[in-house]
PDB file of the backbone (N, CA, C, O) and the ligand in Angstrom, with CONECT records:
HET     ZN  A 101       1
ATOM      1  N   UNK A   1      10.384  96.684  52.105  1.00  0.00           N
ATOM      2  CA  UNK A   1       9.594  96.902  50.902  1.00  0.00           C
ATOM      3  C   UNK A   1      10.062  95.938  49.809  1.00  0.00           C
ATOM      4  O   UNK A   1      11.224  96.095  49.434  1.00  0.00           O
ATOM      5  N   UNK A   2       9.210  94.785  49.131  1.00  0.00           N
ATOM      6  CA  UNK A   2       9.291  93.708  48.292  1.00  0.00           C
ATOM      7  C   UNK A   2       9.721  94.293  47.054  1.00  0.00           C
ATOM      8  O   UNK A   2      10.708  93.936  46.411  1.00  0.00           O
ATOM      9  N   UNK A   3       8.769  95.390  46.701  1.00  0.00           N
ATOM     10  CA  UNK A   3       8.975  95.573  45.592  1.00  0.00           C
ATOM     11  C   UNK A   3       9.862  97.206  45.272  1.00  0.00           C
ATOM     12  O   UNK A   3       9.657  98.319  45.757  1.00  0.00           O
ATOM     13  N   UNK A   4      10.938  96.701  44.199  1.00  0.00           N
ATOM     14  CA  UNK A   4      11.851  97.526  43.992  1.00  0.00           C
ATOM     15  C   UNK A   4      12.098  98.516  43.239  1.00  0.00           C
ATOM     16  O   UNK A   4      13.155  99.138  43.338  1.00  0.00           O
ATOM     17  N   UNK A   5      10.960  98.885  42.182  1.00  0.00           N
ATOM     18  CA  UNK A   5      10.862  98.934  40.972  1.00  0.00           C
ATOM     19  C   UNK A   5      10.200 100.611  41.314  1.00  0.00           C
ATOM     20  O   UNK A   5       9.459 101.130  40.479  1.00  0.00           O
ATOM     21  N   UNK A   6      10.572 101.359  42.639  1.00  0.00           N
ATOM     22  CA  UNK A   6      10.089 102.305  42.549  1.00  0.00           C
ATOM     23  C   UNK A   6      11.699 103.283  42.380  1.00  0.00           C
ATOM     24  O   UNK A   6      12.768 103.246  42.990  1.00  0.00           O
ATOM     25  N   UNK A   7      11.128 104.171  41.140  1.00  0.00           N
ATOM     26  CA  UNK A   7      12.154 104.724  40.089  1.00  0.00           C
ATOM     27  C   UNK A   7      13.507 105.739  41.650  1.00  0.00           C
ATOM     28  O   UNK A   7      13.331 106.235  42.763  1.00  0.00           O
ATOM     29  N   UNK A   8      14.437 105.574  40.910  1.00  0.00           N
ATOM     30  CA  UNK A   8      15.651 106.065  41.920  1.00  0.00           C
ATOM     31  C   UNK A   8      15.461 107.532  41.573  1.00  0.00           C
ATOM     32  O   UNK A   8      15.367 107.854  40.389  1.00  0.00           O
ATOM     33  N   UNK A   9      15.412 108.246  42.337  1.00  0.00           N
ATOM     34  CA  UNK A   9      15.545 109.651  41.665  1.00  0.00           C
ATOM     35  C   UNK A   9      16.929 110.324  42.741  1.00  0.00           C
ATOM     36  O   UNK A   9      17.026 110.447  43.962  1.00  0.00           O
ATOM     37  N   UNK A  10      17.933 110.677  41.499  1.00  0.00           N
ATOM     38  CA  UNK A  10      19.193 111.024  42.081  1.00  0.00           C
ATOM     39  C   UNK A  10      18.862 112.554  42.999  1.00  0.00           C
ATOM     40  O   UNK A  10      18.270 113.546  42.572  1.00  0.00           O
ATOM     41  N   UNK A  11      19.377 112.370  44.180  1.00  0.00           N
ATOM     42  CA  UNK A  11      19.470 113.783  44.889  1.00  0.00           C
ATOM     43  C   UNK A  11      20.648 114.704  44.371  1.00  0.00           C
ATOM     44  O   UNK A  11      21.317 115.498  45.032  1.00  0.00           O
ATOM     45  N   UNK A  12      20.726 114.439  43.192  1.00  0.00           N
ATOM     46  CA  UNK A  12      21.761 115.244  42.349  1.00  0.00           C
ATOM     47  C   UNK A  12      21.394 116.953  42.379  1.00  0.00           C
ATOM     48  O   UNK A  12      21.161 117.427  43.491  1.00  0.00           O
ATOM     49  N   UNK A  13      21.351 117.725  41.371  1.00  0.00           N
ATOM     50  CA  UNK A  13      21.008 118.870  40.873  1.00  0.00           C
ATOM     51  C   UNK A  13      19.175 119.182  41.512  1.00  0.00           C
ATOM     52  O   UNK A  13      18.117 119.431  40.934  1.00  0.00           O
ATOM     53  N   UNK A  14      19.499 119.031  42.692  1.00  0.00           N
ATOM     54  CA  UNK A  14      17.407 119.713  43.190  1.00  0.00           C
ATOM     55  C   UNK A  14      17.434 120.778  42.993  1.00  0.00           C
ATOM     56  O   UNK A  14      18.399 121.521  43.170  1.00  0.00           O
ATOM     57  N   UNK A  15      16.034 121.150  42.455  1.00  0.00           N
ATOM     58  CA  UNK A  15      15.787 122.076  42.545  1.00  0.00           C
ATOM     59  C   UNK A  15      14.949 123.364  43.603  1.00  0.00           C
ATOM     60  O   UNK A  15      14.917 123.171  44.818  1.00  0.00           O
ATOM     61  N   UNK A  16      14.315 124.624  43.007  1.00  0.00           N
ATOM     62  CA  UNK A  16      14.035 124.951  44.094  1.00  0.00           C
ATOM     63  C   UNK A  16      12.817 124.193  44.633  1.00  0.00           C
ATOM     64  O   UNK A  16      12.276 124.312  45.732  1.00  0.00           O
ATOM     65  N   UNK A  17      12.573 123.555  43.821  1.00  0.00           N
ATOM     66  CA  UNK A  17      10.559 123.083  44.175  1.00  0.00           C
ATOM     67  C   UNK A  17      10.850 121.258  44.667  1.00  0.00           C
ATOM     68  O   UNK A  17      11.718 120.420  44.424  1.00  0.00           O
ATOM     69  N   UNK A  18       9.443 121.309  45.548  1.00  0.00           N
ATOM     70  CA  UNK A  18       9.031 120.187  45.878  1.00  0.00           C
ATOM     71  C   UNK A  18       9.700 118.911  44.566  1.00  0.00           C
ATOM     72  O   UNK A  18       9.397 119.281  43.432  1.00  0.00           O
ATOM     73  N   UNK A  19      10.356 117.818  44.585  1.00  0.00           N
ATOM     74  CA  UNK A  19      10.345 117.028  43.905  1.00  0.00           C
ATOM     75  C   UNK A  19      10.318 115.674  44.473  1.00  0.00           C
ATOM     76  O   UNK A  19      10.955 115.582  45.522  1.00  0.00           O
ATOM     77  N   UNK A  20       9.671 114.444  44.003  1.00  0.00           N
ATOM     78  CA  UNK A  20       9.687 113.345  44.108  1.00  0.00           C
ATOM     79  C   UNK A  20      10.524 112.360  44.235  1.00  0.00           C
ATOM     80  O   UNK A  20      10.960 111.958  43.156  1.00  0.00           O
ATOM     81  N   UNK A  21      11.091 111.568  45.603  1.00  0.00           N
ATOM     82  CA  UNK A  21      12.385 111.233  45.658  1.00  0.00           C
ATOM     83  C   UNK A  21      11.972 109.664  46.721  1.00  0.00           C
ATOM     84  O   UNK A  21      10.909 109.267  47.197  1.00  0.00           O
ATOM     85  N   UNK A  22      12.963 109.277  46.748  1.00  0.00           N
ATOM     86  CA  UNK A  22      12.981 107.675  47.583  1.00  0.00           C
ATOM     87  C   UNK A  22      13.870 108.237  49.167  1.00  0.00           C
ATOM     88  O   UNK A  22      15.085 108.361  49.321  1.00  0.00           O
ATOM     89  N   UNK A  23      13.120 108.408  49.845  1.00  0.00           N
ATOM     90  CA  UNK A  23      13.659 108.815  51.319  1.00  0.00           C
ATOM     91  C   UNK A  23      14.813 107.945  51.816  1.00  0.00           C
ATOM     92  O   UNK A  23      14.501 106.974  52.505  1.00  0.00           O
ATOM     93  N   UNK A  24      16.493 108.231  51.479  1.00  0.00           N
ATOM     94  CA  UNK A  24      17.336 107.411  51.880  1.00  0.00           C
ATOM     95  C   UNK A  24      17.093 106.759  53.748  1.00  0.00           C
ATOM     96  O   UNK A  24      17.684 105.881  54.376  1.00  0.00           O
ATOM     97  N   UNK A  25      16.099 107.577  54.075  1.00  0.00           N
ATOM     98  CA  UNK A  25      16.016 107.309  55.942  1.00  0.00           C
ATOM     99  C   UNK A  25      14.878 106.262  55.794  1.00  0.00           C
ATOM    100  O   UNK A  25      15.004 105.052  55.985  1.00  0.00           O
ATOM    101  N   UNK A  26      13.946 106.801  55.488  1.00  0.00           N
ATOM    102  CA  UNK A  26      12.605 105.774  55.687  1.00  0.00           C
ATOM    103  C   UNK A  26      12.339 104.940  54.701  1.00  0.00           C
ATOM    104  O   UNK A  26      11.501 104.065  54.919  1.00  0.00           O
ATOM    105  N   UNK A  27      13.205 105.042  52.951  1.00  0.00           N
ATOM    106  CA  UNK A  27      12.872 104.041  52.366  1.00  0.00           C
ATOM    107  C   UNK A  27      11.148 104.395  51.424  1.00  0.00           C
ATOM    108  O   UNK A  27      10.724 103.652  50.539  1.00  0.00           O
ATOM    109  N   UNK A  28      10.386 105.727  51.934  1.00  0.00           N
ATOM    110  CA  UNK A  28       9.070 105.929  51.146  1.00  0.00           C
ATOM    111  C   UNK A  28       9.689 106.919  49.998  1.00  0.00           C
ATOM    112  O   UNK A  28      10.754 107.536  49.970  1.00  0.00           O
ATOM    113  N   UNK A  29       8.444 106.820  48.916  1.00  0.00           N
ATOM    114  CA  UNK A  29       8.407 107.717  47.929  1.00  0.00           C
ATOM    115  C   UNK A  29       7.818 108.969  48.707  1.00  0.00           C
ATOM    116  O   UNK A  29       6.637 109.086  49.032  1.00  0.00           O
ATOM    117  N   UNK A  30       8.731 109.798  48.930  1.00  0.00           N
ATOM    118  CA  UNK A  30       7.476 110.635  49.092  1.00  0.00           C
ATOM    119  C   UNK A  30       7.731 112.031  48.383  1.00  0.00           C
ATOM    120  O   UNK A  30       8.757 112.011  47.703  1.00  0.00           O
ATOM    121  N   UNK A  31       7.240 112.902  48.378  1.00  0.00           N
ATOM    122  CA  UNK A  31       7.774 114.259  47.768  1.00  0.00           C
ATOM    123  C   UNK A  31       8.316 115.797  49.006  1.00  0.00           C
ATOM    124  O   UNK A  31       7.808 116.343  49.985  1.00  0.00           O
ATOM    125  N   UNK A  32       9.356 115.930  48.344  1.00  0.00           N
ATOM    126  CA  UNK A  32      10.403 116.604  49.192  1.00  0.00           C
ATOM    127  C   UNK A  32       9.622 118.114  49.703  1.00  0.00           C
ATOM    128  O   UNK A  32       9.129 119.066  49.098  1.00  0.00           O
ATOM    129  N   UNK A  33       9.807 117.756  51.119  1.00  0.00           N
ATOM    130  CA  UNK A  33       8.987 119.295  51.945  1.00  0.00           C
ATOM    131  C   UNK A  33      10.506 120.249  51.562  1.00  0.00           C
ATOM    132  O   UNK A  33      11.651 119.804  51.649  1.00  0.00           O
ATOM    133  N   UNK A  34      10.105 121.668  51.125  1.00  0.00           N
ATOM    134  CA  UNK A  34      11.135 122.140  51.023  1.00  0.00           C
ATOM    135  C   UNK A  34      10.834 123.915  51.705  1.00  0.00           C
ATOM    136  O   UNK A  34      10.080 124.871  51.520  1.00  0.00           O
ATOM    137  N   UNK A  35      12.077 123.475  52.627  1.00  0.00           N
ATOM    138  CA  UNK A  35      11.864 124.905  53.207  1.00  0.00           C
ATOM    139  C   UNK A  35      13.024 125.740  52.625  1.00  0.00           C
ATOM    140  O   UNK A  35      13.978 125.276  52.000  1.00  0.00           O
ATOM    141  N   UNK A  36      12.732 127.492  53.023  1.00  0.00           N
ATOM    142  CA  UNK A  36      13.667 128.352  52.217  1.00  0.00           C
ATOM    143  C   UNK A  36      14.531 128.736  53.638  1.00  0.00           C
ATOM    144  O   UNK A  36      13.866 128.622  54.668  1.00  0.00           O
ATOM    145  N   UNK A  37      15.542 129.053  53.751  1.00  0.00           N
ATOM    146  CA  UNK A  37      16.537 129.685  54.452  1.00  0.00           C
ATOM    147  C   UNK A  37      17.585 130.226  54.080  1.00  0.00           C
ATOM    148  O   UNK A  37      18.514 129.790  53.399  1.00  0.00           O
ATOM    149  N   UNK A  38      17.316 131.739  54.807  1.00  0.00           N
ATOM    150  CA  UNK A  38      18.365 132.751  54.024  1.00  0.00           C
ATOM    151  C   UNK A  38      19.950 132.340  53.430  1.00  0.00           C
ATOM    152  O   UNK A  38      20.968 132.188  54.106  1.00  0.00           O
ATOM    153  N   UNK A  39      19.858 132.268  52.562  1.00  0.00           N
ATOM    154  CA  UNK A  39      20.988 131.879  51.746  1.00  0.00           C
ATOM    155  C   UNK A  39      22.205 133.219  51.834  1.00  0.00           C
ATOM    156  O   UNK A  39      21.888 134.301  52.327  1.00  0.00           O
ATOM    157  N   UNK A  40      23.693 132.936  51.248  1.00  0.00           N
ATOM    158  CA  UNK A  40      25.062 133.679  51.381  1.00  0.00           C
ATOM    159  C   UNK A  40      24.207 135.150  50.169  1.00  0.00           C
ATOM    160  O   UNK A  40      24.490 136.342  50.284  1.00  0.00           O
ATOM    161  N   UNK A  41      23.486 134.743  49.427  1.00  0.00           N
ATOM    162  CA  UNK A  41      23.114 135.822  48.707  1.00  0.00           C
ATOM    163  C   UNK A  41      21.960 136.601  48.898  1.00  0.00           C
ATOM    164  O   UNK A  41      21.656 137.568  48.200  1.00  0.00           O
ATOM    165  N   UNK A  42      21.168 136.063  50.081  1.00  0.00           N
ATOM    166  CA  UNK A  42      20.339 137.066  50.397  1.00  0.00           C
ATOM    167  C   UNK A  42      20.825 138.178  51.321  1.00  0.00           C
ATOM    168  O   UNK A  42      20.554 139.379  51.340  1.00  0.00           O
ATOM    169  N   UNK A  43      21.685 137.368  52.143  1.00  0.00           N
ATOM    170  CA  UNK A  43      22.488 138.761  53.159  1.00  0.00           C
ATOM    171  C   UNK A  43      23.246 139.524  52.290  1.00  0.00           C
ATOM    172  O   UNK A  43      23.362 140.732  52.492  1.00  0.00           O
ATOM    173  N   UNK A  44      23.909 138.849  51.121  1.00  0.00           N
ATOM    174  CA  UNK A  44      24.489 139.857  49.991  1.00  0.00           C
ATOM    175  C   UNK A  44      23.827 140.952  49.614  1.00  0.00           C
ATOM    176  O   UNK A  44      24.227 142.116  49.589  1.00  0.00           O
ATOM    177  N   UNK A  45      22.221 140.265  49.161  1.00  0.00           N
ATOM    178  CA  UNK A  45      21.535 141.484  48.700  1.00  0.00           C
ATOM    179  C   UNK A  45      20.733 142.481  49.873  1.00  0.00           C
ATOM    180  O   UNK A  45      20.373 143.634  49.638  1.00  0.00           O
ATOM    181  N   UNK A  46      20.574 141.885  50.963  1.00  0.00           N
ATOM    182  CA  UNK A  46      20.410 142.934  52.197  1.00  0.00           C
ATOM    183  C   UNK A  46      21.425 143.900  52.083  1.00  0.00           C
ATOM    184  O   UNK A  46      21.241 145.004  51.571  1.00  0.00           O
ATOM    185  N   UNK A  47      22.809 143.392  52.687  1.00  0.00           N
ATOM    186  CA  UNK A  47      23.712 144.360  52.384  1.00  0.00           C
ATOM    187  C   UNK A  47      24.003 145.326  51.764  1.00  0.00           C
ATOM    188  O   UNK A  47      24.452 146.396  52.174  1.00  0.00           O
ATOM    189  N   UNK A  48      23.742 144.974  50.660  1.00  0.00           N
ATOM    190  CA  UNK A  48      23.546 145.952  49.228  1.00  0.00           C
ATOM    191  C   UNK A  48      22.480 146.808  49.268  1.00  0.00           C
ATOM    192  O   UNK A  48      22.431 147.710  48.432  1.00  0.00           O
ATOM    193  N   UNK A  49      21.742 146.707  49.969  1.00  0.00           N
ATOM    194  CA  UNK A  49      20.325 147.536  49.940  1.00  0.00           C
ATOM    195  C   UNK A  49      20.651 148.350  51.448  1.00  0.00           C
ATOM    196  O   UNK A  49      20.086 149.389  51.791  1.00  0.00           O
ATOM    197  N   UNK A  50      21.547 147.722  52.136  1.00  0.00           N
ATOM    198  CA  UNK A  50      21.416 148.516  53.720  1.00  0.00           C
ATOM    199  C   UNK A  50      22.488 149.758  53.376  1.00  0.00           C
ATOM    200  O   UNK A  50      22.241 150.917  53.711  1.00  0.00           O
ATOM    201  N   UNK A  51      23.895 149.312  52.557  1.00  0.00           N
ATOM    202  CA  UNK A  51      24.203 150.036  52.383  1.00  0.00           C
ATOM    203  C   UNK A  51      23.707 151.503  51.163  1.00  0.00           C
ATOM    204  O   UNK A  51      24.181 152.610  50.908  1.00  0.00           O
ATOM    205  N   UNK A  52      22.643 150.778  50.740  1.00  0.00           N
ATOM    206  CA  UNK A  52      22.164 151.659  49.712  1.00  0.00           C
ATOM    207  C   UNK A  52      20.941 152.885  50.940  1.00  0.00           C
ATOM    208  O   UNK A  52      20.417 153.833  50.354  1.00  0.00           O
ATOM    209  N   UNK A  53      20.750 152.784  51.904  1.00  0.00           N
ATOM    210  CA  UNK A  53      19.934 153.171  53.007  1.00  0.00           C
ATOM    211  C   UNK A  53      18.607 152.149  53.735  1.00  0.00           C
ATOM    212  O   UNK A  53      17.690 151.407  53.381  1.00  0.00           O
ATOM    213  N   UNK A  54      18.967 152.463  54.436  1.00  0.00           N
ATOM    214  CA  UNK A  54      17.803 151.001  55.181  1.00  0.00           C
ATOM    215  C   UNK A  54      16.807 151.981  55.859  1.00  0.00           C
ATOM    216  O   UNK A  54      16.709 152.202  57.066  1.00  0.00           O
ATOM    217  N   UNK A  55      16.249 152.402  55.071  1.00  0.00           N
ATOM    218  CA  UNK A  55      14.583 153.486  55.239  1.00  0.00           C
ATOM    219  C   UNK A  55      13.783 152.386  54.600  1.00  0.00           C
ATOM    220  O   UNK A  55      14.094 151.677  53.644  1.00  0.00           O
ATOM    221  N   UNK A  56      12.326 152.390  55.564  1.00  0.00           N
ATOM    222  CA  UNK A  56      11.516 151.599  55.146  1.00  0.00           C
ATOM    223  C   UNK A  56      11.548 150.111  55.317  1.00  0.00           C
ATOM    224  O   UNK A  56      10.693 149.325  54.908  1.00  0.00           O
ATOM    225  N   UNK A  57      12.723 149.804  56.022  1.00  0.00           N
ATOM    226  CA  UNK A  57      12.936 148.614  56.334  1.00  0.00           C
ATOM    227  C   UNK A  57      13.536 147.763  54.899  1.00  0.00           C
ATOM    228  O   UNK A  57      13.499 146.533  54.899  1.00  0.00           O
ATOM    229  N   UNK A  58      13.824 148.163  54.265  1.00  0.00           N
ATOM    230  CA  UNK A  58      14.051 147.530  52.926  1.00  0.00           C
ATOM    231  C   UNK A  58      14.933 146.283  52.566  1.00  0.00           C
ATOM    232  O   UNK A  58      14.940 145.593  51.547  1.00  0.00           O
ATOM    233  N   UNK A  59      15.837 146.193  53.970  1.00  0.00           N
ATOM    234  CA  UNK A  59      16.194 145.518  53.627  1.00  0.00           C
ATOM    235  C   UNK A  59      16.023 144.230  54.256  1.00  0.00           C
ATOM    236  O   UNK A  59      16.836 143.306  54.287  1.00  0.00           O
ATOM    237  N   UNK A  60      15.024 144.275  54.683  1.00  0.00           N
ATOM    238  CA  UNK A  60      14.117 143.511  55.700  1.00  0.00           C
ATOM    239  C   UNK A  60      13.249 142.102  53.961  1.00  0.00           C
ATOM    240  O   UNK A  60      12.860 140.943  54.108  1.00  0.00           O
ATOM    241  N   UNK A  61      13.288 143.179  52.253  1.00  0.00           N
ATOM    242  CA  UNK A  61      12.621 142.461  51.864  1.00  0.00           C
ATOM    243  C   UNK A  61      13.488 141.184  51.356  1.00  0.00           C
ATOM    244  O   UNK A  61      12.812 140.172  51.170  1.00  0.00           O
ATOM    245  N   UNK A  62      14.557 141.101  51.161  1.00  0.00           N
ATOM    246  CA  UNK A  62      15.239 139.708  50.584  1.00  0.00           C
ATOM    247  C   UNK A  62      14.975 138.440  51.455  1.00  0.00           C
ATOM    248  O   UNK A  62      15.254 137.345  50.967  1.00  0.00           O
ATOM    249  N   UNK A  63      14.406 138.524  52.829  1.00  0.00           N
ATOM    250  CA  UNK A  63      14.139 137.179  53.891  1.00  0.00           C
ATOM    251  C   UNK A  63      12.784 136.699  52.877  1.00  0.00           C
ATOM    252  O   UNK A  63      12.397 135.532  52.824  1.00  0.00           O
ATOM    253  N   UNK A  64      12.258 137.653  52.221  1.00  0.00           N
ATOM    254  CA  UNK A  64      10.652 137.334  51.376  1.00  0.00           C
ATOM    255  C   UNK A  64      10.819 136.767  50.521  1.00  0.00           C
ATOM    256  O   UNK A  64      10.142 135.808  50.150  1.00  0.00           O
ATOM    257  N   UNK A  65      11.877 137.278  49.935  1.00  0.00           N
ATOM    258  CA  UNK A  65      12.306 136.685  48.326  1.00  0.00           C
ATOM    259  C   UNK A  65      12.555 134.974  47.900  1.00  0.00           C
ATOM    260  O   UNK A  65      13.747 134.774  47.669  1.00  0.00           O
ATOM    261  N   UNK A  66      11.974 134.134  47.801  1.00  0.00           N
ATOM    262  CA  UNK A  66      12.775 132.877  47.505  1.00  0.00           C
ATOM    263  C   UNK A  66      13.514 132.785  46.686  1.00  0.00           C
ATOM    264  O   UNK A  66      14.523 132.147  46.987  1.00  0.00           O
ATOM    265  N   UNK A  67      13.451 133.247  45.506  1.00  0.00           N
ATOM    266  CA  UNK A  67      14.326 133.152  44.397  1.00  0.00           C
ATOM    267  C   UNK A  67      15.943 133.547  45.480  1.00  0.00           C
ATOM    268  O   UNK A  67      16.998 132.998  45.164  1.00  0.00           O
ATOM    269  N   UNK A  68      15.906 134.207  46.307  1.00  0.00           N
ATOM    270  CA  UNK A  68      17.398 134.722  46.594  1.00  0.00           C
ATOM    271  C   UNK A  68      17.729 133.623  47.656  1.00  0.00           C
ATOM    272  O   UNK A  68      18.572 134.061  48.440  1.00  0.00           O
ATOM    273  N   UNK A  69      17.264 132.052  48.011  1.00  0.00           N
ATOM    274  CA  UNK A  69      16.772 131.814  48.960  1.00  0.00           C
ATOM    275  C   UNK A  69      17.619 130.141  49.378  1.00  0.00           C
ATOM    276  O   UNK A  69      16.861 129.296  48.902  1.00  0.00           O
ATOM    277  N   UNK A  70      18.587 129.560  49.915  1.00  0.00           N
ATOM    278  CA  UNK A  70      18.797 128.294  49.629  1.00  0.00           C
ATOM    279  C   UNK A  70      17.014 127.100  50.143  1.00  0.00           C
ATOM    280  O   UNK A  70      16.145 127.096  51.015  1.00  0.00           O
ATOM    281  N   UNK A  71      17.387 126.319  48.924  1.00  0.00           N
ATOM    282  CA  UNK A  71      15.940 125.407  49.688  1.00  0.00           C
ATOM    283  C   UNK A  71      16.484 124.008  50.059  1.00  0.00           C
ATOM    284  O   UNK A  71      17.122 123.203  49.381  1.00  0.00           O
ATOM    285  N   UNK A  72      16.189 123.972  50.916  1.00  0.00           N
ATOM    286  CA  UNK A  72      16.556 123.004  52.402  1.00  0.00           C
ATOM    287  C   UNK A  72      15.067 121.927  51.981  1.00  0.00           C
ATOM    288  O   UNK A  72      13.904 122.207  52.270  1.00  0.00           O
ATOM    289  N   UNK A  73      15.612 120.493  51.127  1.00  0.00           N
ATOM    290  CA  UNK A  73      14.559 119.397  51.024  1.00  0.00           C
ATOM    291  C   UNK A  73      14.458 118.607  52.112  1.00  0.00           C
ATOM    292  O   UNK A  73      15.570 118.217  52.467  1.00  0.00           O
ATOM    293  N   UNK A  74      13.508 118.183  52.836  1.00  0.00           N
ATOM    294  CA  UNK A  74      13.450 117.303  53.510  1.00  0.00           C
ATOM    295  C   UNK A  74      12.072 116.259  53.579  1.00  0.00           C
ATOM    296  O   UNK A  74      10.987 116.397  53.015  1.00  0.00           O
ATOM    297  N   UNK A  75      12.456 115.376  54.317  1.00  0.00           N
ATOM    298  CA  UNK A  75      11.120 114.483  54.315  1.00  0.00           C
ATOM    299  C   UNK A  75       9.837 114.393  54.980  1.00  0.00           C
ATOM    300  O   UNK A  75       9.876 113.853  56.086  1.00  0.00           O
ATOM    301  N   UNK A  76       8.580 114.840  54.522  1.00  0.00           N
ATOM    302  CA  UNK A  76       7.741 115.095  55.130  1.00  0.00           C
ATOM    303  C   UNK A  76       7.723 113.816  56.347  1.00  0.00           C
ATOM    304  O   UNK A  76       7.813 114.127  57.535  1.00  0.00           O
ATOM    305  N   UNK A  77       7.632 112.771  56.039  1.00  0.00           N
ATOM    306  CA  UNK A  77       7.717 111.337  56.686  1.00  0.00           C
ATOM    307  C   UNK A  77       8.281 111.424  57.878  1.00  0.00           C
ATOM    308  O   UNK A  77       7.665 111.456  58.944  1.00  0.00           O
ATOM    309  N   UNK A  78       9.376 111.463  57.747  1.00  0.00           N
ATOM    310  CA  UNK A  78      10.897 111.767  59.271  1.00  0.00           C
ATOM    311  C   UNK A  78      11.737 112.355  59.060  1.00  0.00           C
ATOM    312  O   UNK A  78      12.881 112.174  59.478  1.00  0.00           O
ATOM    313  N   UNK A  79      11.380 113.135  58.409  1.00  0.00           N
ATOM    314  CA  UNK A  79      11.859 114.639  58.618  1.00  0.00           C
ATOM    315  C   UNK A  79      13.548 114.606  58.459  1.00  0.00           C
ATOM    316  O   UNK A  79      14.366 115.365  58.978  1.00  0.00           O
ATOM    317  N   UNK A  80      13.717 113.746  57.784  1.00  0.00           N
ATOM    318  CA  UNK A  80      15.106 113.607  57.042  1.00  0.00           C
ATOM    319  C   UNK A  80      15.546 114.762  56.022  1.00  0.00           C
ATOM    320  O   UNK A  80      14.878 115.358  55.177  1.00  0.00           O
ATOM    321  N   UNK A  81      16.856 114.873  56.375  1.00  0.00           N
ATOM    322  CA  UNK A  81      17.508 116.472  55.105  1.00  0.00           C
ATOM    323  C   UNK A  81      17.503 115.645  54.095  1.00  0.00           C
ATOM    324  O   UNK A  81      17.383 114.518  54.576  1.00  0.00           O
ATOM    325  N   UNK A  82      17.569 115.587  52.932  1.00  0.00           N
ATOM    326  CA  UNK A  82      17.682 115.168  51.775  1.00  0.00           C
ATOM    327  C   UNK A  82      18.140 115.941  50.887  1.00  0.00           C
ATOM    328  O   UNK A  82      18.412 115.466  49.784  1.00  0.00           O
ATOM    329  N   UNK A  83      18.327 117.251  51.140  1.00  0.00           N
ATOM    330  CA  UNK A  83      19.603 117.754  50.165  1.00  0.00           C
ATOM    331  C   UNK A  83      18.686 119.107  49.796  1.00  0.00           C
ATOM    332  O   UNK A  83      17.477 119.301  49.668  1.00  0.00           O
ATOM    333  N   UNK A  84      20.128 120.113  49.670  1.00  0.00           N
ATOM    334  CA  UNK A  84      19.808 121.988  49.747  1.00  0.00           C
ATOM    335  C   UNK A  84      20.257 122.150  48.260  1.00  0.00           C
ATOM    336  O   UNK A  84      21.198 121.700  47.605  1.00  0.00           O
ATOM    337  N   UNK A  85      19.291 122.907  48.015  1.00  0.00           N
ATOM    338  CA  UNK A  85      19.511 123.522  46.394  1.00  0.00           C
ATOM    339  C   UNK A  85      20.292 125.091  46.927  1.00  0.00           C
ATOM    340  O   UNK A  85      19.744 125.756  47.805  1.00  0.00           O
ATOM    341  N   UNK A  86      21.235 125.423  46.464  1.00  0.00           N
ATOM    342  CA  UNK A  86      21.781 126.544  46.848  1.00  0.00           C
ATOM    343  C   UNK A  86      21.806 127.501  45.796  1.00  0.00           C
ATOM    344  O   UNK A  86      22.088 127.197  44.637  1.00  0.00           O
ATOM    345  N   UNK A  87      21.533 128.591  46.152  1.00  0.00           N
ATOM    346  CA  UNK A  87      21.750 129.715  45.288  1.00  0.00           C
ATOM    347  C   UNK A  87      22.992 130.148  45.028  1.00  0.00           C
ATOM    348  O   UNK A  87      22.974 130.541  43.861  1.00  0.00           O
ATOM    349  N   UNK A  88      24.170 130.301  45.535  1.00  0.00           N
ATOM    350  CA  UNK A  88      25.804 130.356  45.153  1.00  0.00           C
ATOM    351  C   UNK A  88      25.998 128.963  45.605  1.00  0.00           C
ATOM    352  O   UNK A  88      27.112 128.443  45.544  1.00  0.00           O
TER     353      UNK A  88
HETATM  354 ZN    ZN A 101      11.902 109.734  55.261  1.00  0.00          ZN2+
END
């Protein structure tokens, strides 16, 4: 790619959402596919709820939750990791 002038965006501090980044693998702009996977604090808050009684399946709901959720960026392109926003 000739031209260089497409802006660096640090894989510093991601967040939970899709953001716009320079694919260290393939070299495209593209914007970060971001999947959720149960994070150290969603089994925390399962836990907390199983031990609180696990009627109703309840504690079945924190796998739903994203906010409780690490997000795993990667590249739609080739499917390169590009970096996990973690909740702890
Ligand atoms: Zn890529």
């Amino acid at each position: 790619m000739a031209n260089s002038q497409i802006p660096a965006v640090p894989l510093g501090p991601l967040s939970s959402r899709p953001v716009q980044v320079t694919c260290p693998s393939c070299q495209q702009v593209v914007v970060s596919q971001v999947d959720y996977s149960a994070g150290l604090l969603t089994y925390l808050f399962c836990g907390g709820l199983f031990l609180c009684g696990f009627v109703l399946g309840c504690c079945l709901i924190p796998f739903c939750v994203d906010r409780l959720r690490n997000a795993q960026h990667s590249c739609p392109s080739c499917k390169a990791l590009l970096g996990v926003h973690k909740r702890l």
